[in-house]
C-alpha positions in Angstrom: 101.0 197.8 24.3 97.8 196.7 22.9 97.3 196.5 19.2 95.6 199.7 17.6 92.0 199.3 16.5 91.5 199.5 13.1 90.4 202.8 11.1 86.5 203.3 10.6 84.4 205.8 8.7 81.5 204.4 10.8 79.8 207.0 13.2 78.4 205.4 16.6 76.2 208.0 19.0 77.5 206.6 22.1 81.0 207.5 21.4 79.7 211.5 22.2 78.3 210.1 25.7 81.6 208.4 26.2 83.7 212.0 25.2 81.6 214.2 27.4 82.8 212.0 30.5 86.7 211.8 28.9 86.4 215.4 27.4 87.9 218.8 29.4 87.3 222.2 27.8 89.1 225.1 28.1 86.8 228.3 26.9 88.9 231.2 25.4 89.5 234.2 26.1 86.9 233.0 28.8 83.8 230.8 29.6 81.5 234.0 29.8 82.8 235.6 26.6 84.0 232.2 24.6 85.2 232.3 20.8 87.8 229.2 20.7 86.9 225.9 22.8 90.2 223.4 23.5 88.9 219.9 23.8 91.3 217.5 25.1 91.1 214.2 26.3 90.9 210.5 25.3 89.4 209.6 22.1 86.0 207.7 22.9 86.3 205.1 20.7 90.7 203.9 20.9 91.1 205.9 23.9 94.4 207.6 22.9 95.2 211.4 23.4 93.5 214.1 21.2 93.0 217.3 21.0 90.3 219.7 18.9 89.9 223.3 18.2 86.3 224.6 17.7 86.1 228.4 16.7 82.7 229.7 17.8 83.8 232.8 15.0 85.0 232.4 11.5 85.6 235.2 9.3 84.9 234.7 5.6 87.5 235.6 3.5 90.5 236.3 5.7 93.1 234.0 5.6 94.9 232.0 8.9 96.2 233.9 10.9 97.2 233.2 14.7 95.1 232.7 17.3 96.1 235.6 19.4 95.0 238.0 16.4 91.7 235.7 15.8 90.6 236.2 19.2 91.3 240.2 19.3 89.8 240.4 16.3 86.4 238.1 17.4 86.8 241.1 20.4 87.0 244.2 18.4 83.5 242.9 16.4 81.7 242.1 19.9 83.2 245.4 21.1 82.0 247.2 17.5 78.2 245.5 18.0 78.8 243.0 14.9 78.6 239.5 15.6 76.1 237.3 17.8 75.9 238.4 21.2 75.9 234.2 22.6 78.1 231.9 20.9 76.8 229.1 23.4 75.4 226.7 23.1 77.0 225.4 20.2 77.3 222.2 18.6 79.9 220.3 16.1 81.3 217.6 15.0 84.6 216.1 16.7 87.0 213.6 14.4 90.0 211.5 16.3 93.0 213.7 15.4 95.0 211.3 18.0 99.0 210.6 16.8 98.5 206.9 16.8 99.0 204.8 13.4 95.7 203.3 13.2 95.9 200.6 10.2 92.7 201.6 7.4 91.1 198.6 6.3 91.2 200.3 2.7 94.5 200.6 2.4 94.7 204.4 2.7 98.2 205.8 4.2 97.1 209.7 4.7 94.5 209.7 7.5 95.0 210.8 11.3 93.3 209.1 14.2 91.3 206.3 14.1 88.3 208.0 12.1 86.0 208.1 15.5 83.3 210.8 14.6 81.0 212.2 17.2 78.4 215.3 17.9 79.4 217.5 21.1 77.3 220.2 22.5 78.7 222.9 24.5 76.5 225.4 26.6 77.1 227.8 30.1 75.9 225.8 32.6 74.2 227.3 35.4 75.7 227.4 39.1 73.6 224.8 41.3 72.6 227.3 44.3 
């Protein structure tokens, strides 16, 4: 097994070309009515397994709760006319979240992933006819 690369803070742009070719996303509850996308895949930079959550909806001020009840609830406000009518496209920030130790050249013990940050954009594309 090769030895892990070392924990960086550093952001490199071609690391988001390099996820959108390593990257599969699962839209929920589906791709024409999206409020949670599940990235998963191999981290751009150390190539290990990762996955990422990105909620299109946030509610302010209501605590966790699961994501069953966030997604009925992201339903019942399209369904009531509040909310935005297109969540796509959308772009965010993804972080390495991968379950390898990856050694920090500070010396700090808490951090997950190898510190790989990237910009993903996600939008509907259209059907080639």
């Amino acid at each position: 097994m090769a030895k892990p690369v070392k924990y960086t803070d550093d952001v490199d742009e071609s690391w988001a070309d390099t996820a959108v070719e390593r990257f599969a996303v699962t839209a929920t509850p589906s791709v024409d009515n999206p409020l949670v996308l599940e990235i998963e895949g191999e981290c751009p930079r150390c190539g290990d397994a990762m996955a990422h959550t990105h909620w299109l909806v946030t509610i302010r001020g209501v605590s966790v709760v699961r994501p069953d009840d966030a997604i009925r609830a992201g339903e019942a406000l399209r369904d009531a006319g509040i909310g935005p009518d297109a969540l796509l496209p959308a772009e965010f920030s993804v972080q390495c979240r991968c379950d390898r130790k990856h050694p920090d050249p500070l010396g700090r013990t808490r951090l997950r992933g190898c510190g790989a940050r990237w910009r993903m954009r996600f939008e509907v594309a259209e059907e080639p006819s």
